[in-house]
VOBA-605104 format. One record per residue (C-alpha): residue in three letters; y, z, x. Coordinates in nm, 2 decimals. Last residue first. Layout:
+-----+--------+--------+--------+
|  aa |      y |      z |      x |
+-----+--------+--------+--------+
| ALA |      Y |      Z |      X |
...
+-----+--------+--------+--------+
//
This chain:
+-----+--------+--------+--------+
|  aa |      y |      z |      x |
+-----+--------+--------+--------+
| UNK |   4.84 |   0.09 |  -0.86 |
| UNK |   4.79 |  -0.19 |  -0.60 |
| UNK |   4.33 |  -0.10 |  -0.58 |
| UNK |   4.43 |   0.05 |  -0.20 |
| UNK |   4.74 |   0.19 |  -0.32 |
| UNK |   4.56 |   0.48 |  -0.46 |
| UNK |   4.17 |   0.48 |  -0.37 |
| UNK |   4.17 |   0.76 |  -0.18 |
| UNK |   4.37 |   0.98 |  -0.48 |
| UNK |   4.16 |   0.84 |  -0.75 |
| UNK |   3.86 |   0.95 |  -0.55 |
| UNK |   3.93 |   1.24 |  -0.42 |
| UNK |   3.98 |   1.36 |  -0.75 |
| UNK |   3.62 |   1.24 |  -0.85 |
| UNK |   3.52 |   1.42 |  -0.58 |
| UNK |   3.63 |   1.75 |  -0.64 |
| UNK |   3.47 |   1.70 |  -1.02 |
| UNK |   3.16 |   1.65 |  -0.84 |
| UNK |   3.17 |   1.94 |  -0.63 |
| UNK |   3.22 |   2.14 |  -0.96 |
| UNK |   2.94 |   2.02 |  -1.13 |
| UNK |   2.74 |   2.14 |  -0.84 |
| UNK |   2.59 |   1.85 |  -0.61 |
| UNK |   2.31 |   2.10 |  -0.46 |
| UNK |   2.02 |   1.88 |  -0.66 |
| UNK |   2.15 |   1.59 |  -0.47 |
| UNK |   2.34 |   1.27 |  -0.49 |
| UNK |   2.27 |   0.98 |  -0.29 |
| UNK |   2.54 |   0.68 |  -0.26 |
| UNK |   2.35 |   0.37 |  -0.12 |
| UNK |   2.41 |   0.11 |   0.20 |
| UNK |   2.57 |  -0.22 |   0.16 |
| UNK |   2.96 |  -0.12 |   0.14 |
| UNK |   2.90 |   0.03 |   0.51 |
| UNK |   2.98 |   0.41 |   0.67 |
| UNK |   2.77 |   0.63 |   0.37 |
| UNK |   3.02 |   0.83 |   0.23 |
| UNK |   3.12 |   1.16 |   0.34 |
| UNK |   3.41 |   1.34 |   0.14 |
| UNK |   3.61 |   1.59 |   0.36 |
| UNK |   3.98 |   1.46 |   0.24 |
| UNK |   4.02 |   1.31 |   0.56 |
| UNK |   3.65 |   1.12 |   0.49 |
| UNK |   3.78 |   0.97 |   0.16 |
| UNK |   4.05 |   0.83 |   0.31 |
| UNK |   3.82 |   0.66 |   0.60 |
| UNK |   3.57 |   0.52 |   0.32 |
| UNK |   3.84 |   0.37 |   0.12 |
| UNK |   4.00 |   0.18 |   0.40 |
| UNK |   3.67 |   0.01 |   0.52 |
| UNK |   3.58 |  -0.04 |   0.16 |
| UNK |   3.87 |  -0.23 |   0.19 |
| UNK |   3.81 |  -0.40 |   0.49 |
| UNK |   3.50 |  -0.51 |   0.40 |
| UNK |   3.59 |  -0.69 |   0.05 |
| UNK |   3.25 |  -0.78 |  -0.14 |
| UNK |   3.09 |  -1.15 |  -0.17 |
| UNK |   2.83 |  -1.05 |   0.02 |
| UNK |   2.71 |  -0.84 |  -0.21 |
| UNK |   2.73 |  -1.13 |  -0.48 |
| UNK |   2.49 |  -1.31 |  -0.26 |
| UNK |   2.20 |  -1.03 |  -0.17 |
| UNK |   2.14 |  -1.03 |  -0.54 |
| UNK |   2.27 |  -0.88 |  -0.88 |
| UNK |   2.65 |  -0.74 |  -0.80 |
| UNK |   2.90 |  -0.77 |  -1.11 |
| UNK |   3.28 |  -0.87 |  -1.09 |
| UNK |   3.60 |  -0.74 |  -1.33 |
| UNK |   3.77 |  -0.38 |  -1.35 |
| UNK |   4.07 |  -0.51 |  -1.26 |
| UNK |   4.02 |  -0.29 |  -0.92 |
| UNK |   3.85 |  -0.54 |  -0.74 |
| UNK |   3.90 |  -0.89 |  -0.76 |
| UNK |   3.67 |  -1.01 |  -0.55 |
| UNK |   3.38 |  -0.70 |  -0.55 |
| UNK |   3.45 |  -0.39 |  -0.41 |
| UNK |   3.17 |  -0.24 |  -0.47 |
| UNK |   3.09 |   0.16 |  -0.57 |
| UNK |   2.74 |   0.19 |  -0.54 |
| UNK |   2.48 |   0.50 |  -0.66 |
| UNK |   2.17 |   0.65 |  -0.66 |
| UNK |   2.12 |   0.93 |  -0.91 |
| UNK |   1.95 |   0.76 |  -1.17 |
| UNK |   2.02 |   0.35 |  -1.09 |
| UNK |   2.38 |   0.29 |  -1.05 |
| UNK |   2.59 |   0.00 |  -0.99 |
| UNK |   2.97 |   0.00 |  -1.02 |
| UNK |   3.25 |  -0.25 |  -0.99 |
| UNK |   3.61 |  -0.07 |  -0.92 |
| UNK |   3.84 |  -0.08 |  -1.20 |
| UNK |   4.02 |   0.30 |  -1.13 |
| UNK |   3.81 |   0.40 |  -1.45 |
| UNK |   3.51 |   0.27 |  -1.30 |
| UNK |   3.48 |   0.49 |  -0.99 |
| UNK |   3.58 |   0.78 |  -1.18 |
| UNK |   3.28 |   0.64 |  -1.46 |
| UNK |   2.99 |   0.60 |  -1.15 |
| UNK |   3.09 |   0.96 |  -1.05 |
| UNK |   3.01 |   1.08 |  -1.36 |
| UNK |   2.70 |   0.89 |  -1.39 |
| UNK |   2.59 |   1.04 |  -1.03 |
| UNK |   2.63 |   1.39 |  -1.16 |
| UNK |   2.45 |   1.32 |  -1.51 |
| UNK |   2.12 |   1.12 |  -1.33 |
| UNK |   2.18 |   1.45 |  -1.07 |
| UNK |   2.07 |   1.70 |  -1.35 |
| UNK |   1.87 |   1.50 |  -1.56 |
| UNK |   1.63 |   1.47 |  -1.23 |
| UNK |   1.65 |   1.79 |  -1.12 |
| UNK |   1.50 |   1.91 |  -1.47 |
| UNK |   1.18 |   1.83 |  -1.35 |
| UNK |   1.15 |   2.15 |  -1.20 |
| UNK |   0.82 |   2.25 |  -1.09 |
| UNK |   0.73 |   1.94 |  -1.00 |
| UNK |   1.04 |   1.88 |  -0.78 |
| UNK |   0.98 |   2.22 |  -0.61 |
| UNK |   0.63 |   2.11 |  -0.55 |
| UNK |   0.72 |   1.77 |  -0.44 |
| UNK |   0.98 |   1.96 |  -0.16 |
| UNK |   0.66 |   2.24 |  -0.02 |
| UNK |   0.45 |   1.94 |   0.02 |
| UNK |   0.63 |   1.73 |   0.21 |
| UNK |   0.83 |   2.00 |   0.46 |
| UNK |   0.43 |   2.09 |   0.48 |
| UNK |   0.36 |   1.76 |   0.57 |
| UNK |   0.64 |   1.75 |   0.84 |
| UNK |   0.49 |   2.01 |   1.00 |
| UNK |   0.15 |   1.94 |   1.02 |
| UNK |   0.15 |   1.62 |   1.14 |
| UNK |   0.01 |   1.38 |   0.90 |
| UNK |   0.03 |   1.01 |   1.16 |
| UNK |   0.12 |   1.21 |   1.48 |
| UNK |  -0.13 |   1.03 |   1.71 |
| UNK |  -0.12 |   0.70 |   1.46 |
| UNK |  -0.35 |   0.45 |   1.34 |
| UNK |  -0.39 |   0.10 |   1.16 |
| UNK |  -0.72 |  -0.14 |   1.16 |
| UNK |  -0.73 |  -0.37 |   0.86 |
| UNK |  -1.15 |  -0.37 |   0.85 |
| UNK |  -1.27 |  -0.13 |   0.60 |
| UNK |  -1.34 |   0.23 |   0.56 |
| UNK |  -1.22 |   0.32 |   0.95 |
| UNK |  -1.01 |   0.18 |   0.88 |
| UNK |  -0.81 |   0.03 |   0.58 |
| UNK |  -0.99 |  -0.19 |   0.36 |
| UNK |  -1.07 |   0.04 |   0.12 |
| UNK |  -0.74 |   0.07 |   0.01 |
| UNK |  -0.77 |  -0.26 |  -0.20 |
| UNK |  -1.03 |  -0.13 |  -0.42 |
| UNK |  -0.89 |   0.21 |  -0.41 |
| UNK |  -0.51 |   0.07 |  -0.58 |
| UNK |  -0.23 |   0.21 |  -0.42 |
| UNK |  -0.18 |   0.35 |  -0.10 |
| UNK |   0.16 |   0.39 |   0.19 |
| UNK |   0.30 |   0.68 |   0.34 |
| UNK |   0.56 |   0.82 |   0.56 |
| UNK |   0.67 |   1.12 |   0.75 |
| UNK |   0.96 |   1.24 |   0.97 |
| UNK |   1.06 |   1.52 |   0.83 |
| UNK |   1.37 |   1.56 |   0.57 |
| UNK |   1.14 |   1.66 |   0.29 |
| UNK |   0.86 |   1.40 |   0.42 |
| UNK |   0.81 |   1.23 |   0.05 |
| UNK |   1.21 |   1.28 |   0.04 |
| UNK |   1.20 |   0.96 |   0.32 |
| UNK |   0.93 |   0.76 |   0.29 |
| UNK |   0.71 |   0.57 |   0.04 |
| UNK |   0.53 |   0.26 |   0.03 |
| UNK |   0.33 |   0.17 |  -0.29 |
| UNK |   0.05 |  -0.10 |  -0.33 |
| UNK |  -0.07 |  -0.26 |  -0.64 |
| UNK |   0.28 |  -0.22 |  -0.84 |
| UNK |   0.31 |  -0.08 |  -1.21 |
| UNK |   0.64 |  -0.15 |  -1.43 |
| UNK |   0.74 |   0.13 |  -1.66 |
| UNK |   1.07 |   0.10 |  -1.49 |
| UNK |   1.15 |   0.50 |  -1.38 |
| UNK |   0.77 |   0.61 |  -1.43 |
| UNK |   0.66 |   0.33 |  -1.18 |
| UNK |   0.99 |   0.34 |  -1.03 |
| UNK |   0.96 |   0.70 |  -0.92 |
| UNK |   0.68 |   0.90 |  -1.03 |
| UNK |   0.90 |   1.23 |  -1.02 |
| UNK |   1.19 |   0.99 |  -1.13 |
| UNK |   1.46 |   0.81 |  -0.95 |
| UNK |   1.44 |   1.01 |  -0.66 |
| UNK |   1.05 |   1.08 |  -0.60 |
| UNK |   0.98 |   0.72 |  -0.44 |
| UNK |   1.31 |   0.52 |  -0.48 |
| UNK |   1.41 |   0.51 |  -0.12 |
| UNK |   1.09 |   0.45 |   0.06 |
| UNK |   0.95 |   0.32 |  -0.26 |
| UNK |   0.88 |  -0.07 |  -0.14 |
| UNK |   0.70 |  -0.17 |  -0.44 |
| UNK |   0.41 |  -0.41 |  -0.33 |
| UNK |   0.29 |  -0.67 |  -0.55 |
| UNK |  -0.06 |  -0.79 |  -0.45 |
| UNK |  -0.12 |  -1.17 |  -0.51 |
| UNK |  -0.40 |  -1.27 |  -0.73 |
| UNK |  -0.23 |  -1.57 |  -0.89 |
| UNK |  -0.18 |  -1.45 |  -1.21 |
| UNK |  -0.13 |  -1.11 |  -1.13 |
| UNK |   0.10 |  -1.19 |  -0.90 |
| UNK |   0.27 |  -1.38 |  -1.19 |
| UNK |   0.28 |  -1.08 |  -1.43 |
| UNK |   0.37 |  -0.82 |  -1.24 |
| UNK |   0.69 |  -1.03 |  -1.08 |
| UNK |   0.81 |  -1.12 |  -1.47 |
| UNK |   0.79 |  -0.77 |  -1.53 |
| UNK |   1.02 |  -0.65 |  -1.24 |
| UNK |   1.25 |  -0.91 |  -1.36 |
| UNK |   1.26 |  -0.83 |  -1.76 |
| UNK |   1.58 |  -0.69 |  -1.78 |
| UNK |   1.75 |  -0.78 |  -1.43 |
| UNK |   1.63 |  -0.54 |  -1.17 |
| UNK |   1.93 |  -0.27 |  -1.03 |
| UNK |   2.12 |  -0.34 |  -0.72 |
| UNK |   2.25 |  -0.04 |  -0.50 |
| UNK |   2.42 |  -0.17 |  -0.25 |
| UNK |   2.24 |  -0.41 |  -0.05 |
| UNK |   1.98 |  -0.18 |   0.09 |
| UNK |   1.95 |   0.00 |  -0.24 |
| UNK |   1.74 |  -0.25 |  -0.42 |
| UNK |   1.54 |  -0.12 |  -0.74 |
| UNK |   1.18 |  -0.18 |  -0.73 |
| UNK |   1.25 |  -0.27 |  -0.32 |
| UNK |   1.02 |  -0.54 |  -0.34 |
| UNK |   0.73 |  -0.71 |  -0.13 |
| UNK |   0.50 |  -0.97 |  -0.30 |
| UNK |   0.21 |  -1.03 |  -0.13 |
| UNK |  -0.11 |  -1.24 |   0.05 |
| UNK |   0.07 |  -1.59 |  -0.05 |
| UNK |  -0.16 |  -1.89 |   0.05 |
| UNK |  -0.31 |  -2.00 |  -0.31 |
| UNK |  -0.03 |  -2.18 |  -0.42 |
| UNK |   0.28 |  -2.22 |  -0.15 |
| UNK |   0.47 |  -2.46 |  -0.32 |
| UNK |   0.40 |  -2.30 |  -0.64 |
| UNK |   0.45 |  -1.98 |  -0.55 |
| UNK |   0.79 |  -2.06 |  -0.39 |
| UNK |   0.90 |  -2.23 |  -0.69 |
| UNK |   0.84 |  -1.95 |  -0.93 |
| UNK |   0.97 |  -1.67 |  -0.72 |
| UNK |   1.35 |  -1.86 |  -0.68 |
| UNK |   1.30 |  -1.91 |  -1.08 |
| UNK |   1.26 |  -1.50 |  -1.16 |
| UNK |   1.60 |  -1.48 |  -1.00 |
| UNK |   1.67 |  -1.10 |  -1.00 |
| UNK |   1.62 |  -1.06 |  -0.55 |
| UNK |   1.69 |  -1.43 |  -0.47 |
| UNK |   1.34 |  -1.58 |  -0.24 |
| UNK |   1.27 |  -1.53 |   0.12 |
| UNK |   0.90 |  -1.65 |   0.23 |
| UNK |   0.78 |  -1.46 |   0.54 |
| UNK |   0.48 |  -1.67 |   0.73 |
| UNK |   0.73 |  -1.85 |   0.94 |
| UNK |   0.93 |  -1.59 |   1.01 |
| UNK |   0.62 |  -1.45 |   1.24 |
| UNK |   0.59 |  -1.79 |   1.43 |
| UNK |   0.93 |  -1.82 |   1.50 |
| UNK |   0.90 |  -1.50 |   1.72 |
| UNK |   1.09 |  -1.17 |   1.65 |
| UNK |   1.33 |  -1.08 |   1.96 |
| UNK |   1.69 |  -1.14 |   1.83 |
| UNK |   1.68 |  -1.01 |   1.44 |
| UNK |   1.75 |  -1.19 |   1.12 |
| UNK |   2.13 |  -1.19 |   0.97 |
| UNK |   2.34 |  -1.02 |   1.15 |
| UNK |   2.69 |  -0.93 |   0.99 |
| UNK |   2.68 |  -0.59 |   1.12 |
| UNK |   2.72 |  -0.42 |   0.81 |
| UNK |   2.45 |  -0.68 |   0.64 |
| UNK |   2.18 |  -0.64 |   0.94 |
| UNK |   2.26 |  -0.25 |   0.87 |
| UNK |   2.10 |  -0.25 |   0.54 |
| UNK |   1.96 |  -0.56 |   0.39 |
| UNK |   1.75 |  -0.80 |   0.56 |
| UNK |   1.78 |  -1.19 |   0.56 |
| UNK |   1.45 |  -1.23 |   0.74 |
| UNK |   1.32 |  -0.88 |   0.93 |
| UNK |   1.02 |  -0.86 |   0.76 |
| UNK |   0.78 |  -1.02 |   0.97 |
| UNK |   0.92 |  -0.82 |   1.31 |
| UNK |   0.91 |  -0.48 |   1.14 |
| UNK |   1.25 |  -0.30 |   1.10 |
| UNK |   1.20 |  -0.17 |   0.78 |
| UNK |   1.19 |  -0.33 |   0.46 |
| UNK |   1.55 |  -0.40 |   0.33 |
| UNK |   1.59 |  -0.61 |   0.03 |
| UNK |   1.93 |  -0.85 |   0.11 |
| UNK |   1.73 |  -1.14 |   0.06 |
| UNK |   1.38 |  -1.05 |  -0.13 |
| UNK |   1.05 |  -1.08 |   0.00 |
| UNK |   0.71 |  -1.29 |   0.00 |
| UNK |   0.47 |  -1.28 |   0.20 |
| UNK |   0.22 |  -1.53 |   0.36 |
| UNK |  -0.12 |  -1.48 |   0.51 |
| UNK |  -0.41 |  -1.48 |   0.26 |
| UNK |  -0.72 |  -1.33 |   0.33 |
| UNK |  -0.63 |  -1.11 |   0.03 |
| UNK |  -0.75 |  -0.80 |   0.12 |
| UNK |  -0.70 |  -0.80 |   0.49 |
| UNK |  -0.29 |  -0.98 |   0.41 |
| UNK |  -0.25 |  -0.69 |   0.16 |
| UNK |  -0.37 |  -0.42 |   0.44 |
| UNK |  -0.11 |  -0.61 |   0.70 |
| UNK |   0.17 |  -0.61 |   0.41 |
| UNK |   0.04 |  -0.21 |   0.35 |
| UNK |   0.07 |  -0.18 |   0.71 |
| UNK |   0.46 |  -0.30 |   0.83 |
| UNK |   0.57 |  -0.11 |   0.47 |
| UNK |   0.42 |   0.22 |   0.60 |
| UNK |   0.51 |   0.21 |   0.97 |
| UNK |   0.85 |   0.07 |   0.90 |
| UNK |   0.91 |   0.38 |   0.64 |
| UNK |   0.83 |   0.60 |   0.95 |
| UNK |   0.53 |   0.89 |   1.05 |
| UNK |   0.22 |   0.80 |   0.85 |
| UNK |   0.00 |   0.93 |   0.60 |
| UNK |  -0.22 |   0.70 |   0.42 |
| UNK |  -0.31 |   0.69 |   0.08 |
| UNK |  -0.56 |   0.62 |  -0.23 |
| UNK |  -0.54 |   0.63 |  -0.58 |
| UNK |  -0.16 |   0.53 |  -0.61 |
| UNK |  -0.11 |   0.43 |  -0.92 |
| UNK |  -0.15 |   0.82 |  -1.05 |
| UNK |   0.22 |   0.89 |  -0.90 |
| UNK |   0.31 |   1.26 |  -0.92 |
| UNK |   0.00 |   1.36 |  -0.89 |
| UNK |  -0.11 |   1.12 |  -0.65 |
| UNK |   0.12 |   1.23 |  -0.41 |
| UNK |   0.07 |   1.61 |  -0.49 |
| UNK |  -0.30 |   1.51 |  -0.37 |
| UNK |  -0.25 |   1.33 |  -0.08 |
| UNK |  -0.06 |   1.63 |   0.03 |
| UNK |  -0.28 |   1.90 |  -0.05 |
| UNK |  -0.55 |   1.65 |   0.17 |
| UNK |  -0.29 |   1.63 |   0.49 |
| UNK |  -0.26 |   2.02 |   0.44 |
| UNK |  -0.61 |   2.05 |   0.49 |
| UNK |  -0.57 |   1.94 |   0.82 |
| UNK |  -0.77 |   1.65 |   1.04 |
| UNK |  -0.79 |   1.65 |   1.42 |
| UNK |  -0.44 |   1.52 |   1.66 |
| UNK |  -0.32 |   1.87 |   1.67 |
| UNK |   0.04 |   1.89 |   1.66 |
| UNK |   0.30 |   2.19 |   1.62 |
| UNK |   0.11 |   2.44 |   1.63 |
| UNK |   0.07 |   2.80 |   1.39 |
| UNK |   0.45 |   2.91 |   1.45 |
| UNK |   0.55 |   2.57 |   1.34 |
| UNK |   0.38 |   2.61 |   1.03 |
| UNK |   0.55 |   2.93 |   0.97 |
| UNK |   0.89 |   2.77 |   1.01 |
| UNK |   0.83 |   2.48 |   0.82 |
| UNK |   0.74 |   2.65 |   0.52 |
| UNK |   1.08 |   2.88 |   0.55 |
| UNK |   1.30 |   2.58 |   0.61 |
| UNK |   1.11 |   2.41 |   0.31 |
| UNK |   1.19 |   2.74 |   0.08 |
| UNK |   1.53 |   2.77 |   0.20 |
| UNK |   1.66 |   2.47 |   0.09 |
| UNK |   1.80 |   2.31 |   0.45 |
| UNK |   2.03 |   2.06 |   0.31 |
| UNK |   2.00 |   1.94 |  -0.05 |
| UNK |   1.74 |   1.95 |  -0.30 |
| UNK |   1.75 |   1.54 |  -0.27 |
| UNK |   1.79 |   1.49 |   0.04 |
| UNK |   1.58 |   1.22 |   0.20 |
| UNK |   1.81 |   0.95 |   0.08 |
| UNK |   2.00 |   0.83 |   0.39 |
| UNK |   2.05 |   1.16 |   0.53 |
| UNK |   2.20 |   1.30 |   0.22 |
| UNK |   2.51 |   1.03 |   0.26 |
| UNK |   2.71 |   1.22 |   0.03 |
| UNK |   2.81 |   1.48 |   0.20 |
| UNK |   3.08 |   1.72 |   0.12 |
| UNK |   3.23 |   1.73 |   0.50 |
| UNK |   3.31 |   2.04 |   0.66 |
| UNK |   3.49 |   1.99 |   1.00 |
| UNK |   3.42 |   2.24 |   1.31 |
| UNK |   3.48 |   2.03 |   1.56 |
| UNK |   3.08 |   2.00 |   1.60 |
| UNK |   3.07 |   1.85 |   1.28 |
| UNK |   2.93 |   2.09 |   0.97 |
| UNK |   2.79 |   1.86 |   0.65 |
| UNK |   2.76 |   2.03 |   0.33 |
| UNK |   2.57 |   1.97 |  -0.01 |
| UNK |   2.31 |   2.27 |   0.05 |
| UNK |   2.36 |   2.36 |   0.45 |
| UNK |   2.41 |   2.14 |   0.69 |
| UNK |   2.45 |   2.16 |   1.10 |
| UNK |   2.61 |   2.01 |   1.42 |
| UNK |   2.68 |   1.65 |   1.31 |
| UNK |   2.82 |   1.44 |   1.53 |
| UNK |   3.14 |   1.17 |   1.42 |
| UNK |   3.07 |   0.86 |   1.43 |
| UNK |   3.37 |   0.66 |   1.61 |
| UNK |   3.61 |   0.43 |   1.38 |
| UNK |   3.64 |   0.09 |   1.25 |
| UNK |   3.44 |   0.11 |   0.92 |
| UNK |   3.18 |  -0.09 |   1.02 |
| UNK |   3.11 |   0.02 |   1.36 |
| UNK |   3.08 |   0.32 |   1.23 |
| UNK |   2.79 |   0.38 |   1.51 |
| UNK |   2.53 |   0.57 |   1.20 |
| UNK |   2.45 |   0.20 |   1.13 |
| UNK |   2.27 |   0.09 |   1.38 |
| UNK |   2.03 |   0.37 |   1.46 |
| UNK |   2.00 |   0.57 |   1.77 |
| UNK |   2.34 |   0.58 |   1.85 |
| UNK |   2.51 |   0.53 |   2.15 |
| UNK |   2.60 |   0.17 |   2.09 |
| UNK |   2.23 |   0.17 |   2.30 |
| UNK |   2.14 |   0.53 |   2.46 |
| UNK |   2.25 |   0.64 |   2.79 |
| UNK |   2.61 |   0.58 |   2.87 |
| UNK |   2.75 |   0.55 |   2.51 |
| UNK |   2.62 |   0.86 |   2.39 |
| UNK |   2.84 |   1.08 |   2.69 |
| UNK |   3.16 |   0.85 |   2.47 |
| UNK |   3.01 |   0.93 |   2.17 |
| UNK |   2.97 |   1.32 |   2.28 |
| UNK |   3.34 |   1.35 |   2.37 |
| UNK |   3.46 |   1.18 |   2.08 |
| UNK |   3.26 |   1.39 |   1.88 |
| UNK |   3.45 |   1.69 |   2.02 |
| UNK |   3.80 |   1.58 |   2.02 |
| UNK |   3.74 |   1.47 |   1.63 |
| UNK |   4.06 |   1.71 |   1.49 |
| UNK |   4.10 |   1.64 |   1.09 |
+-----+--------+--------+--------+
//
């Protein structure tokens, strides 16, 4: 494959806008290459602007779930663009929205639109904080919450491809107040409650982690949480902006059976927008201005376009709920061609992670916290992700980021892939 073009634009990139990207991880940094830029997508492809086709499996970090540019959300955003583009005054499609939300996941009784998965976690730990009139958190290592200044301790997600582990620029003070415990280690929870007793506001979770890899709860762990916030009056949060609406319609509520207090979701809740939200429990939502007392606000919070890209991608996924079977069978078969060449694999519905754990390729090694992902061989990922791209297969750039498959995944796609990987990963695993 020819990158002239991209080359070109990085190096332009470079001379205006930081690594020149505007997020960390899109820079390849960790892969040892140049990004390469996009020019269009269409269903499960990726056009560069040399004119390479890449399957993608990267589905703009999770958002994709019907694929690129499904003609019925291109065609609702398209006439809502033709009627304004921002008005700063209430819609009803804000309300539709709200509704399909609740709909889909009847926990959440309440909710807020707003325009970033930061926005949405950053508020419902301030609206848990207002509730509670307590002031500490608690979250996971390697569980990724936005880049918020309380929640960037031991972060997941491009903190763990760039090897940095907390974030220049956040003040002691707000570190202070954010408790880290091991993401399925019910005794690392435990001791931090009772050390801090009666002074933790929240528990914050990623349901199932997928800023670390993709790390599935321990049997029981999700429970165990649930039952001691309960306990102790603390409000467990489910970070959703990954798993809202992929692992299920409901997501991990429906997905786990576990129920949280306060939900954040991002990402396919927008349709490939940018839009957020965050509710739960009405009790606790009350608190929110101009209700209650936790002020939060945005010019473009439910702006019209990216709500109807919302609600016109739920109603597809409510009208077929057979979506979900579909990509849960695509990802498993991609989790066995990754297994049958010995690598370790973690998969929760149709997210997946391929790690390279020591020993790889002797089909040994497991991944359950923040630790064990650490644990993984770089450079061979490294090697594995740049064969796969010269055979036109896009993976996500770092071993600690998520494999997303999507409705437009054909069976026949798949299969390609599974070739491509036996043949990338020949001589990298010694057979």
């Amino acid at each position: 494959m020819n990158w002239d073009k991209s080359e070109k634009w990085y190096d332009r990139a470079q001379g205006l806008i930081p690594g020149g990207v505007n997020s960390p991880v899109r820079a390849f940094g960790a892969v040892g290459r140049h990004p390469f830029f996009v020019e269009k997508a269409q269903g499960a492809w990726l056009y560069d602007v040399d004119g390479n086709r890449y399957l993608d499996y990267v589905c703009s970090w999770g958002p994709g779930i019907l694929g690129h540019a499904h003609p019925r959300v291109v065609e609702a955003v398209q006439r809502v663009c033709a009627e304004g583009l921002t008005f700063g005054a209430p819609t009803a499609k804000e309300v539709e929205l709200a509704e399909l939300i609740h709909a889909c996941v009847p926990d959440v009784e309440m909710v807020r639109l707003v325009s970033s998965g930061t926005e949405a976690v950053m508020s419902a730990v301030r609206v848990a904080r207002g509730f509670t009139g307590r002031e500490k958190i608690i979250k996971f290592a390697g569980n990724y919450h936005g880049h918020s200044d309380g929640l960037l301790v031991k972060a997941g997600s491009g903190l763990m491809t760039q090897s940095v582990p907390d974030s220049a620029g956040v003040p002691a003070g707000y570190a202070a107040s954010t408790l880290t415990a091991v993401y399925n280690d019910e005794e690392s929870v435990r001791v931090l409650m009772e050390e801090n007793h009666g002074q933790v506001a929240a528990i914050v979770v990623e349901p199932v982690a997928a800023n670390m890899g993709v790390v599935p709860p321990k049997k029981g762990f999700l429970e165990f949480l649930r039952r001691i916030t309960k306990e102790q009056g603390v409000i467990l949060i489910f970070d959703e902006v990954i798993t809202g609406f992929r692992l299920a319609l409901g997501g991990a509520s429906q997905y786990t059976g576990v129920h949280a207090d306060l939900y954040t979701f991002g990402k396919i809740v927008g349709g490939g927008m940018p839009l957020a939200a965050y509710g739960g429990r009405r009790d606790i939502m009350s608190c929110v201005a101009p209700l209650g007392s936790v002020y939060q606000a945005g010019t473009l919070s439910g702006n019209p376009v990216a709500v109807a890209a919302g609600i016109e991608t739920l109603k597809i996924l409510m009208e077929d709920p057979g979506i979900y079977e579909r990509i849960d069978r695509r990802a498993q078969t991609l989790a066995e061609a990754f297994r049958n060449v010995g690598l370790t694999v973690n998969r929760a519905g149709s997210l997946l992670s391929a790690f390279f754990t020591p020993g790889f390729g002797k089909r040994e090694g497991w991944v359950e916290n923040y630790e064990d992902a650490c644990q993984c061989d770089r450079k061979a990922f490294a090697a594995y992700f740049n064969r796969m791209l010269e055979r036109g297969i896009y993976v996500a750039p770092s071993q600690f980021e998520a494999m997303f498959v999507s409705d437009a995944h054909a069976e026949e796609l798949i299969e390609r892939t599974c070739e491509a990987i036996r043949e990338a990963l020949f001589g990298i695993l010694g057979n």
